[in-house]
N, C-alpha and C positions, 0 to 999 in steps of 0.2 A: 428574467430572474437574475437577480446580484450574486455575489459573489459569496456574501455572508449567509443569502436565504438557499444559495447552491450547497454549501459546505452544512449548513443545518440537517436540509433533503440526506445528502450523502450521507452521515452522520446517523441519523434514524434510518434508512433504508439496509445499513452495514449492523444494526443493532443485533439482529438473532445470529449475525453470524460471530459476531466477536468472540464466543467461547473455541469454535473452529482457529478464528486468526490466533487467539493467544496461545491453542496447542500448538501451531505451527512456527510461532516466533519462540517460545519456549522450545519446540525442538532445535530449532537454527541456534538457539543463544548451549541449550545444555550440548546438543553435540561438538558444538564451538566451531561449525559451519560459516560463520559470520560473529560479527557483532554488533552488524548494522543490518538486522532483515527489514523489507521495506514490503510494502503489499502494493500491486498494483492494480487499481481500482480504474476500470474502460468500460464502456459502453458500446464496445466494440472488441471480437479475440484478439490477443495479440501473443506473439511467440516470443513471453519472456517471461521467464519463473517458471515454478509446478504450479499449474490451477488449483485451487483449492474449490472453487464455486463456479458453477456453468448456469449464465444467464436461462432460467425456466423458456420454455417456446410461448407460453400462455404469458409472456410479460410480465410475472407478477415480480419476480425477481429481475433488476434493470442491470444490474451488475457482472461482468465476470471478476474475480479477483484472483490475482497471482500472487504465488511467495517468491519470495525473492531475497536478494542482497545487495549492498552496495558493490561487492565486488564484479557481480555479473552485470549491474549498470553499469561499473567502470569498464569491463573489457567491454561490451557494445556498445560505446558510447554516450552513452542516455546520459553522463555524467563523466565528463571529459576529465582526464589525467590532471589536469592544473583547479579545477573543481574540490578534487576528492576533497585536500583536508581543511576546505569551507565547508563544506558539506559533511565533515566529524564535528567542525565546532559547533555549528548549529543543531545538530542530530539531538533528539532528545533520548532520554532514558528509554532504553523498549520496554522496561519490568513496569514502565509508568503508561506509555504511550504507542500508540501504532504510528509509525511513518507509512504515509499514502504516496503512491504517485497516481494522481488522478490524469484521466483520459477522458476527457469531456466536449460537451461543445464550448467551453468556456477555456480551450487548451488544454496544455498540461503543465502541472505545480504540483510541487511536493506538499501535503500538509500533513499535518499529527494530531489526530484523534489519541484522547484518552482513553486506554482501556476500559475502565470501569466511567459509568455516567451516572 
C-alpha cells in the first residue's frame, strides 16, 4: 500500500473520532497550552501526549491517538531544537486542520488532516 492510499485509510479510519481530536485541540489552543497541538496517530502505545483513544482488543479500532504539542516533541526530541521554527512555517492553521504524527509501518511523518471532510 502507497503512501497516498495509507494516508486515505488513516484519514477515514480517524473520521468518528475528529469531533473528540477537535475538543482536544480546541482545549490546547483556548487554554493557550500550546499553539501547535499535534496528535499522535501509532499503531502501536507510545509514552507521549494524553491518550485520547485506546486501540479496541476486538481490532475494530487500529489506532491509539495522543494529544500533544510541539513543545513536548521539542523537549523529547521527536523534533530536535534547530527543527522547531521549520516546523512553525510549515505548521498549518489547527482551527483549519489536525497535524498528525503518524507511527506506522510506513515510518513516521508528520501530516495534516482537515478537520471537517
Amino acid at each position: 500500500m502507497g503512501v497516498t492510499e495509507k494516508y486515505l485509510e488513516l484519514e477515514q479510519e480517524l473520521k468518528p473520532f475528529r469531533p473528540l481530536m477537535s475538543k482536544a485541540a480546541d482545549a490546547i489552543l483556548d487554554q493557550e497550552i500550546s499553539a501547535y497541538p499535534i496528535f499522535i496517530a501509532s499503531q502501536l502505545e507510545v509514552q507521549l501526549g494524553v491518550p485520547l483513544m485506546v486501540r479496541d482488543s476486538d481490532k475494530k479500532q487500529l489506532w491509539f491517538v495522543n494529544a500533544s504539542t510541539l513543545e513536548e516533541l521539542n523537549t523529547k526530541q521527536v523534533i530536535h531544537n534547530d527543527k522547531v521554527d521549520e516546523f512553525r512555517e510549515v505548521y498549518k492553521d489547527p482551527s483549519l486542520n489536525f497535524c498528525l504524527f503518524v507511527l506506522s509501518d510506513l515510518g513516521a511523518q508528520f501530516i495534516f488532516l482537515p478537520r471537517e471532510s
